[in-house]
Gaussian input, Z-matrix of N, CA and C with variables (Angstrom, degrees):
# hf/3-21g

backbone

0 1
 N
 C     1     B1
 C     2     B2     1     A1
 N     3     B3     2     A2     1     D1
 C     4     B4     3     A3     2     D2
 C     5     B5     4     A4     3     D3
 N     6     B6     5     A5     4     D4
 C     7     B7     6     A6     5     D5
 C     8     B8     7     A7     6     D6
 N     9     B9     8     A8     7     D7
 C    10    B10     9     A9     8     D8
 C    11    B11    10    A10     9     D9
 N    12    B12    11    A11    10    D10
 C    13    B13    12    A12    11    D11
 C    14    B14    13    A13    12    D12
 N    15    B15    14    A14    13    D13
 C    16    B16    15    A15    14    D14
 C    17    B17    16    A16    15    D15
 N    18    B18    17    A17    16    D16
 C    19    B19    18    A18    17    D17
 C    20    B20    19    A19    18    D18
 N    21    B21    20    A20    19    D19
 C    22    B22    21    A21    20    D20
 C    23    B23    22    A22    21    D21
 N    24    B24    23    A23    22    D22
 C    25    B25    24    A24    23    D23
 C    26    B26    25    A25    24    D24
 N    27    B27    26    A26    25    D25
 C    28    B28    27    A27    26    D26
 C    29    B29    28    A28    27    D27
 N    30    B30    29    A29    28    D28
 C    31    B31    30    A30    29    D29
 C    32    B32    31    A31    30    D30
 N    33    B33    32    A32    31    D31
 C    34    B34    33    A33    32    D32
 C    35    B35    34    A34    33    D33
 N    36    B36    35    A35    34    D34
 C    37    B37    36    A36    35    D35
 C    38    B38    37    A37    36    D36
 N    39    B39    38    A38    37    D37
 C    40    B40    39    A39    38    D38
 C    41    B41    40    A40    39    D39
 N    42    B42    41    A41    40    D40
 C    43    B43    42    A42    41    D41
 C    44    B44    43    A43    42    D42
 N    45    B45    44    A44    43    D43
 C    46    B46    45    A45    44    D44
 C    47    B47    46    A46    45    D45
 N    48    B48    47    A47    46    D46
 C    49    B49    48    A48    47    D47
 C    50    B50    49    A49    48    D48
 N    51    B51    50    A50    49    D49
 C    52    B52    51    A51    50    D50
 C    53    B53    52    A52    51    D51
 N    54    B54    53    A53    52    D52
 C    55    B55    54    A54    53    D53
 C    56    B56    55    A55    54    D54
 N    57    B57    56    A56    55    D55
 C    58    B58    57    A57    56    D56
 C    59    B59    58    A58    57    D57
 N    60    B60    59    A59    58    D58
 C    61    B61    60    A60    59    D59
 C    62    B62    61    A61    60    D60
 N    63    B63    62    A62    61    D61
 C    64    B64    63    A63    62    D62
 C    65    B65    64    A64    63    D63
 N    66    B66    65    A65    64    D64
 C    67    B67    66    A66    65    D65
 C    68    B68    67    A67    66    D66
 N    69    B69    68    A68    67    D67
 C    70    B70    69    A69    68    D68
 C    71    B71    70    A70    69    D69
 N    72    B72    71    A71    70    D70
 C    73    B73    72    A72    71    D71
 C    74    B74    73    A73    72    D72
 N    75    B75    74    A74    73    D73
 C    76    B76    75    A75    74    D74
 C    77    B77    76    A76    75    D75
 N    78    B78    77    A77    76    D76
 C    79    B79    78    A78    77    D77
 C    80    B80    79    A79    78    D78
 N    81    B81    80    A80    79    D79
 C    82    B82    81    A81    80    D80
 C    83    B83    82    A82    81    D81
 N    84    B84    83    A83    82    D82
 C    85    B85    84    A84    83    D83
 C    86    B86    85    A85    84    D84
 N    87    B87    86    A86    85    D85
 C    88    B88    87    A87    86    D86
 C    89    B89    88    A88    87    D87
 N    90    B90    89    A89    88    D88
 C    91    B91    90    A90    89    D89
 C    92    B92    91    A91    90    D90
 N    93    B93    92    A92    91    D91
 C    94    B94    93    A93    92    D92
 C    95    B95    94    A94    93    D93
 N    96    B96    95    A95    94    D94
 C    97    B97    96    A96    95    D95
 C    98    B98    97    A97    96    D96
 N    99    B99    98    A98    97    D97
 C   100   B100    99    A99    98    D98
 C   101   B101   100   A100    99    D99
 N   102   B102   101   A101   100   D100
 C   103   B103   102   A102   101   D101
 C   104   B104   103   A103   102   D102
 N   105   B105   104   A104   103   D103
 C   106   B106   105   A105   104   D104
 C   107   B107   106   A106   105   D105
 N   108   B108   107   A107   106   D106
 C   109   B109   108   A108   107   D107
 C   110   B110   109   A109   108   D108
 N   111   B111   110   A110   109   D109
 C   112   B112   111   A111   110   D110
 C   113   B113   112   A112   111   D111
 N   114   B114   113   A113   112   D112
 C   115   B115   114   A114   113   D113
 C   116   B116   115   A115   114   D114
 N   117   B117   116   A116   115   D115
 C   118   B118   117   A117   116   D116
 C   119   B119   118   A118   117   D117
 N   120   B120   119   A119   118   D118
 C   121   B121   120   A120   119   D119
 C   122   B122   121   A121   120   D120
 N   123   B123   122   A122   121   D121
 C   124   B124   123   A123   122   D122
 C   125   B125   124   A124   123   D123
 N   126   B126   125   A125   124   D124
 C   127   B127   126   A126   125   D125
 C   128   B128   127   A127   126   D126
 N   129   B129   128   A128   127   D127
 C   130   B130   129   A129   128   D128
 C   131   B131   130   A130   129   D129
 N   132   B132   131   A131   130   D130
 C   133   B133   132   A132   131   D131
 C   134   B134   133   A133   132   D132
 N   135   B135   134   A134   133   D133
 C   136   B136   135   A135   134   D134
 C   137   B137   136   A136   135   D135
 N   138   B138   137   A137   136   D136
 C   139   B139   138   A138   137   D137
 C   140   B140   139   A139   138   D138
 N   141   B141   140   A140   139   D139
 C   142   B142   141   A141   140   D140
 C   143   B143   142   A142   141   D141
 N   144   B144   143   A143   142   D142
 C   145   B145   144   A144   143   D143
 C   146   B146   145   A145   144   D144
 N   147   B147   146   A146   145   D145
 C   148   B148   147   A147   146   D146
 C   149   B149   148   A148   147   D147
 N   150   B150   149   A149   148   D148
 C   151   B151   150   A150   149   D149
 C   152   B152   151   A151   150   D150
 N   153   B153   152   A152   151   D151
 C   154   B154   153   A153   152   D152
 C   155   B155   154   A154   153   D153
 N   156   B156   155   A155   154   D154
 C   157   B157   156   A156   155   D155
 C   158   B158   157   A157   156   D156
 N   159   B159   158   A158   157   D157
 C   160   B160   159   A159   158   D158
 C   161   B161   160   A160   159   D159
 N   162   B162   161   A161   160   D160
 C   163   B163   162   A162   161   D161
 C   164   B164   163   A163   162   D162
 N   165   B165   164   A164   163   D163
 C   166   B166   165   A165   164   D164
 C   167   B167   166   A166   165   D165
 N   168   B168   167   A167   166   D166
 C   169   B169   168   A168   167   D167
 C   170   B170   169   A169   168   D168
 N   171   B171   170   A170   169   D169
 C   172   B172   171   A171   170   D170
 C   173   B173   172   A172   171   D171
 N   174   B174   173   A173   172   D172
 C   175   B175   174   A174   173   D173
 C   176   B176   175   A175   174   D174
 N   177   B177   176   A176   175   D175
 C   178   B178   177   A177   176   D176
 C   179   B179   178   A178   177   D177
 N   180   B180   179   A179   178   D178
 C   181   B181   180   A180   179   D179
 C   182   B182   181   A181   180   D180
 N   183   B183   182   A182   181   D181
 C   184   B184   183   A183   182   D182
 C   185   B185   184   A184   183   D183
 N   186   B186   185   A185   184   D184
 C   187   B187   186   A186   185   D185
 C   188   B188   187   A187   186   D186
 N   189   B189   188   A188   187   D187
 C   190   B190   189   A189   188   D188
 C   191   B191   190   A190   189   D189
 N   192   B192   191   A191   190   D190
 C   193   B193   192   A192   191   D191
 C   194   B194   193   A193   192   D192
 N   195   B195   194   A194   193   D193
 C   196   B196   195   A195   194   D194
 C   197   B197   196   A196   195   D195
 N   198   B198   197   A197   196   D196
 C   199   B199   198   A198   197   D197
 C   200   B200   199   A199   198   D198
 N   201   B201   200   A200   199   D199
 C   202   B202   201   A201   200   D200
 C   203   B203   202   A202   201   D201
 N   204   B204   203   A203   202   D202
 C   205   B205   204   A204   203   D203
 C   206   B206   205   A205   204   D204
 N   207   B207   206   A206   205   D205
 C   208   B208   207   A207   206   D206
 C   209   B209   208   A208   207   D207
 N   210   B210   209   A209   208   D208
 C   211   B211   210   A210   209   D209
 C   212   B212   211   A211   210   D210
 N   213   B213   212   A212   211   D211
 C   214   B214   213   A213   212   D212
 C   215   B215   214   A214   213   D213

   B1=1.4568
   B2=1.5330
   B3=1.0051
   B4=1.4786
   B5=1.8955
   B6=1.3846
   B7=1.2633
   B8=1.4471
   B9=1.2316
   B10=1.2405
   B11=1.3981
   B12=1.7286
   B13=1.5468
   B14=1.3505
   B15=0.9153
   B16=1.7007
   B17=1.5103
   B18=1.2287
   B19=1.9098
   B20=1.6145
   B21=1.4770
   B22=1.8992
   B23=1.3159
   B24=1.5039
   B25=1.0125
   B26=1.8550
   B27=1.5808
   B28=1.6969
   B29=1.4922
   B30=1.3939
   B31=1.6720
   B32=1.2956
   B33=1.1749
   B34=1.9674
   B35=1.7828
   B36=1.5801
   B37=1.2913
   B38=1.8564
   B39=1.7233
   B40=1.5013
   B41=1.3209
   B42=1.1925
   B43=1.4784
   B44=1.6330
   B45=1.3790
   B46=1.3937
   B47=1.6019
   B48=1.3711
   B49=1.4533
   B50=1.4058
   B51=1.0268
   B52=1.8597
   B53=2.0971
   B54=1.4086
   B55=1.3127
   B56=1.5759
   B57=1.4727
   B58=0.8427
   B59=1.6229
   B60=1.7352
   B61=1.1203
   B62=1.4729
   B63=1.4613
   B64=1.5015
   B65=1.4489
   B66=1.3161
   B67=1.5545
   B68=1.2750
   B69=1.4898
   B70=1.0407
   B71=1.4029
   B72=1.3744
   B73=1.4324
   B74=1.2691
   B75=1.7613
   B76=1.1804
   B77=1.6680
   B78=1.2288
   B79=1.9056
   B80=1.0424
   B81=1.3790
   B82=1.8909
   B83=1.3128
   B84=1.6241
   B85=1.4722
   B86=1.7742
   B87=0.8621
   B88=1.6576
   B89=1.1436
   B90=1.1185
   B91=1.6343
   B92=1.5557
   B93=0.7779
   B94=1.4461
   B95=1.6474
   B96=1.2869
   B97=1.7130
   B98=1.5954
   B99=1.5258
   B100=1.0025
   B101=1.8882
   B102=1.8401
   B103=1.1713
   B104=1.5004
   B105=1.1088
   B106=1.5821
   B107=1.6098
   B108=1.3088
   B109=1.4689
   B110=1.5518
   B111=1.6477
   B112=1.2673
   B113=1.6495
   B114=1.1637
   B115=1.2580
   B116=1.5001
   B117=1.8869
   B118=1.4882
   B119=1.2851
   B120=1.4295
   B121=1.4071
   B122=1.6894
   B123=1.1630
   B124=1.8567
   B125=1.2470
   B126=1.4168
   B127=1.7507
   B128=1.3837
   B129=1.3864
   B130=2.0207
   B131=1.5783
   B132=1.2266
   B133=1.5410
   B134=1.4409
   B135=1.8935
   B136=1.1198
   B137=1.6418
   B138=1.4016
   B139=1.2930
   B140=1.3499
   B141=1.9173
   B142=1.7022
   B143=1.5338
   B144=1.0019
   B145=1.5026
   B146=1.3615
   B147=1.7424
   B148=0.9529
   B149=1.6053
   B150=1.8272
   B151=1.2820
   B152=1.5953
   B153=1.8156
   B154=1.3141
   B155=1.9925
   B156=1.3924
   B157=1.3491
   B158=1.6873
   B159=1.3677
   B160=0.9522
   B161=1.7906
   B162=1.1248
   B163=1.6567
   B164=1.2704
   B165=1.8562
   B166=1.0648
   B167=1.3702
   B168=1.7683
   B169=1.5218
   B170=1.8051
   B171=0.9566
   B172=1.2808
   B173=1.1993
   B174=1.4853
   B175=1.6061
   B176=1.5716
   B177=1.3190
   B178=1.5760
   B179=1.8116
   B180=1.1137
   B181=1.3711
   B182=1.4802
   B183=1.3706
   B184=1.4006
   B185=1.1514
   B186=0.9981
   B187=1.5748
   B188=1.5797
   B189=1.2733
   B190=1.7185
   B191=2.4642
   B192=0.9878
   B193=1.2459
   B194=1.6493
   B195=1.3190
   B196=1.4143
   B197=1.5899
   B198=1.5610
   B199=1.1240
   B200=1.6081
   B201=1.1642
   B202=1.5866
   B203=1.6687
   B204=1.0531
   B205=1.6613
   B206=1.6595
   B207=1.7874
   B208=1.0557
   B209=1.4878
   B210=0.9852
   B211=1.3856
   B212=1.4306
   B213=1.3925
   B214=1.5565
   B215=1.5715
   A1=107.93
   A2=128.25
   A3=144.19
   A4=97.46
   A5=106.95
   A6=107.60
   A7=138.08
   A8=142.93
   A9=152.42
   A10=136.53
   A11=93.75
   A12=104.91
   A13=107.97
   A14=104.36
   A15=113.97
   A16=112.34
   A17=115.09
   A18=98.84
   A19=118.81
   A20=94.95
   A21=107.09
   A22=121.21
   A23=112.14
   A24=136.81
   A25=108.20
   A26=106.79
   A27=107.94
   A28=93.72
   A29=144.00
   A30=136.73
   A31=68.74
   A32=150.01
   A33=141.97
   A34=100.74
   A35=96.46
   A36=106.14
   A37=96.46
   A38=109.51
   A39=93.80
   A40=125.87
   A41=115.15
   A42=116.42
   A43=114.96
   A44=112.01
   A45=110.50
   A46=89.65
   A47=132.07
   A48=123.67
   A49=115.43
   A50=99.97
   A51=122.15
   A52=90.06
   A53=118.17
   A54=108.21
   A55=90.03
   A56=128.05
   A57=108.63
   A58=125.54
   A59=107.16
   A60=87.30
   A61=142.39
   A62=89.48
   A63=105.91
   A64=106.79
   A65=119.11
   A66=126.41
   A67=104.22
   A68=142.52
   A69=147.18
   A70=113.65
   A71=120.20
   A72=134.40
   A73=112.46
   A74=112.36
   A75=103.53
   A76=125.72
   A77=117.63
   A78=123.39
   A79=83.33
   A80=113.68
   A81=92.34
   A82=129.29
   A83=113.57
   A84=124.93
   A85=87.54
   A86=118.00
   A87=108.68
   A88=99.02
   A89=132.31
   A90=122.83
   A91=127.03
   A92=107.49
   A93=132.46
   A94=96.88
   A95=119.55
   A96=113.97
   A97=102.17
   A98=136.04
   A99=137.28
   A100=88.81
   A101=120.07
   A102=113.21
   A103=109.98
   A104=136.26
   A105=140.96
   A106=109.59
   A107=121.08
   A108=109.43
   A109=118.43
   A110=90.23
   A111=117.50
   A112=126.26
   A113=148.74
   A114=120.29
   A115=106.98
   A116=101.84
   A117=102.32
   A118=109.55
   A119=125.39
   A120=127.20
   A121=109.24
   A122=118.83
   A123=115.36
   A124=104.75
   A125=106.46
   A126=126.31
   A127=120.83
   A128=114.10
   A129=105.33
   A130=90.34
   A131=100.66
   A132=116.37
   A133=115.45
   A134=115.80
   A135=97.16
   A136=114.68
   A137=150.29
   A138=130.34
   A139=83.97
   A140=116.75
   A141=116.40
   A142=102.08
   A143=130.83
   A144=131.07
   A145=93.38
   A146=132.30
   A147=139.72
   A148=86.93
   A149=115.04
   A150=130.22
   A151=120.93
   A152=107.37
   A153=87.30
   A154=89.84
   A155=87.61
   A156=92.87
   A157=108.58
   A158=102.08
   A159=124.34
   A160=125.57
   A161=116.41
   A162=119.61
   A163=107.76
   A164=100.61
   A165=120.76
   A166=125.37
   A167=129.79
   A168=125.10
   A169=98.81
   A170=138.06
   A171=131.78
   A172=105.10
   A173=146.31
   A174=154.94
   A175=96.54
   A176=112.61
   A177=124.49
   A178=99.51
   A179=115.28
   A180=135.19
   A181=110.19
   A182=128.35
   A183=156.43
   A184=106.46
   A185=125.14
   A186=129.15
   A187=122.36
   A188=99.49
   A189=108.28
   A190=75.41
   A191=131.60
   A192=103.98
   A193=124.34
   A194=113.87
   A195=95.74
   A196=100.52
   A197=132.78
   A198=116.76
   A199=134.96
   A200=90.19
   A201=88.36
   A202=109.62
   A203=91.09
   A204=102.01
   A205=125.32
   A206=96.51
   A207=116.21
   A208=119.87
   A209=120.34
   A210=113.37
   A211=129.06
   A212=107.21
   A213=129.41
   A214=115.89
   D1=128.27
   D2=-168.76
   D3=-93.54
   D4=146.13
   D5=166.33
   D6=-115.50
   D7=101.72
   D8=174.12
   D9=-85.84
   D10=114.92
   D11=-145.78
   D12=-100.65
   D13=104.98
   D14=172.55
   D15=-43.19
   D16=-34.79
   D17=173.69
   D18=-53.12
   D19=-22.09
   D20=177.00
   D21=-40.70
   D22=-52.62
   D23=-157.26
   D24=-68.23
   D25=-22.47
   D26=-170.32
   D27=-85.67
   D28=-0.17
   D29=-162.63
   D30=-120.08
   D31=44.81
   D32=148.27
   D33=49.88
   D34=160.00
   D35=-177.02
   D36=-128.88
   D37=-173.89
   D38=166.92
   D39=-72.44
   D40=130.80
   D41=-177.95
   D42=88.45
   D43=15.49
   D44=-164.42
   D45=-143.97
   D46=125.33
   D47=167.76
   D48=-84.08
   D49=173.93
   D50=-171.43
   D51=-64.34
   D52=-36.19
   D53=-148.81
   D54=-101.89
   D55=-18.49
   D56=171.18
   D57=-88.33
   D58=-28.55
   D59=164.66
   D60=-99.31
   D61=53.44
   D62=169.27
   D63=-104.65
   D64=-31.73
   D65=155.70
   D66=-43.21
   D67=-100.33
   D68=145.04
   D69=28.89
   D70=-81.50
   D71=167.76
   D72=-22.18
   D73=-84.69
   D74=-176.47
   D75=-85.37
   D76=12.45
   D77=151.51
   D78=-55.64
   D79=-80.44
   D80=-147.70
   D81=-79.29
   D82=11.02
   D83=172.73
   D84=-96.53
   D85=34.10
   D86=175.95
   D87=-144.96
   D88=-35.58
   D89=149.54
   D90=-49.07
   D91=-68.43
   D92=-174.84
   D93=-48.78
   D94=-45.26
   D95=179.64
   D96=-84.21
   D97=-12.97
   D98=-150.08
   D99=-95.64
   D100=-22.74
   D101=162.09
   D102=-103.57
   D103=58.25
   D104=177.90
   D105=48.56
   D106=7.08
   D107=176.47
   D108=-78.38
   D109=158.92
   D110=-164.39
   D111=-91.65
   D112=133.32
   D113=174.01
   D114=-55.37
   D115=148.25
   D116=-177.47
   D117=94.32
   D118=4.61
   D119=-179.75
   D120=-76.46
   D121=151.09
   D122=178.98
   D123=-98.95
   D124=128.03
   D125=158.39
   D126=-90.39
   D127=117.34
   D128=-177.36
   D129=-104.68
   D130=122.49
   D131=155.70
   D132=-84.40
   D133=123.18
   D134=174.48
   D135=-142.60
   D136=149.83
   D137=-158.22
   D138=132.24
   D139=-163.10
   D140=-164.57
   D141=-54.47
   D142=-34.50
   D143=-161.09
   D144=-111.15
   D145=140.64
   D146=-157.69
   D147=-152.38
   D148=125.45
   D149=150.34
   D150=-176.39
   D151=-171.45
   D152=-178.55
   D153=-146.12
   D154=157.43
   D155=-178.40
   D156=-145.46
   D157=171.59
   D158=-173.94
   D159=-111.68
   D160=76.01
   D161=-166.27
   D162=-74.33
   D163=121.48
   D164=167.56
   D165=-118.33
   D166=150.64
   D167=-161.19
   D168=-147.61
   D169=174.67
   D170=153.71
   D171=-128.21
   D172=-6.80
   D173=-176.49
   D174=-64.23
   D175=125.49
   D176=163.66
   D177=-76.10
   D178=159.96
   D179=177.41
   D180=-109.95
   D181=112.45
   D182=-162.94
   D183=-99.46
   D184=145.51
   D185=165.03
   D186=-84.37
   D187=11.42
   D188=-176.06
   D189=-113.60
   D190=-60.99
   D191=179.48
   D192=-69.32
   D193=-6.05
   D194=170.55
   D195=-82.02
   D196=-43.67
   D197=161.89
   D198=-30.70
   D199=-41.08
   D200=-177.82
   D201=-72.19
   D202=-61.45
   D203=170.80
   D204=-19.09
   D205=-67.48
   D206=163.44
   D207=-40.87
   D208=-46.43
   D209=-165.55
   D210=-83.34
   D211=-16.74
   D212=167.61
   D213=-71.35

């Protein structure tokens, strides 16, 4: 199982900026706690591309970003 780290995502990817994917980042670190998961939880991708991973983050979840989150 390969691991994919959501902190990646805030240093931007192509087509993705540094500021947005810090948006990005913490959506889905606000999801992901919003069902009790843990860092290290497994994602199965499945459809043309088939795998599974392991999402990892080190960002604590604040109550000033679930607010924000929330509100968008």
């Amino acid at each position: 199982m390969q691991n994919l780290d959501l902190d990646q995502i805030k240093e931007g990817l192509p087509g993705i900026s540094p500021i947005f994917g810090s948006f990005l980042s913490e959506a889905s670190l606000v999801c992901l706690d919003s069902q009790c998961h843990k860092c290290g939880v497994g994602l199965a991708i499945y459809g043309a591309y088939e795998d599974k991973y392991s999402l990892i983050w080190t960002d604590q979840i604040t109550e000033q970003i679930k607010a924000t989150v929330l509100t968008i």
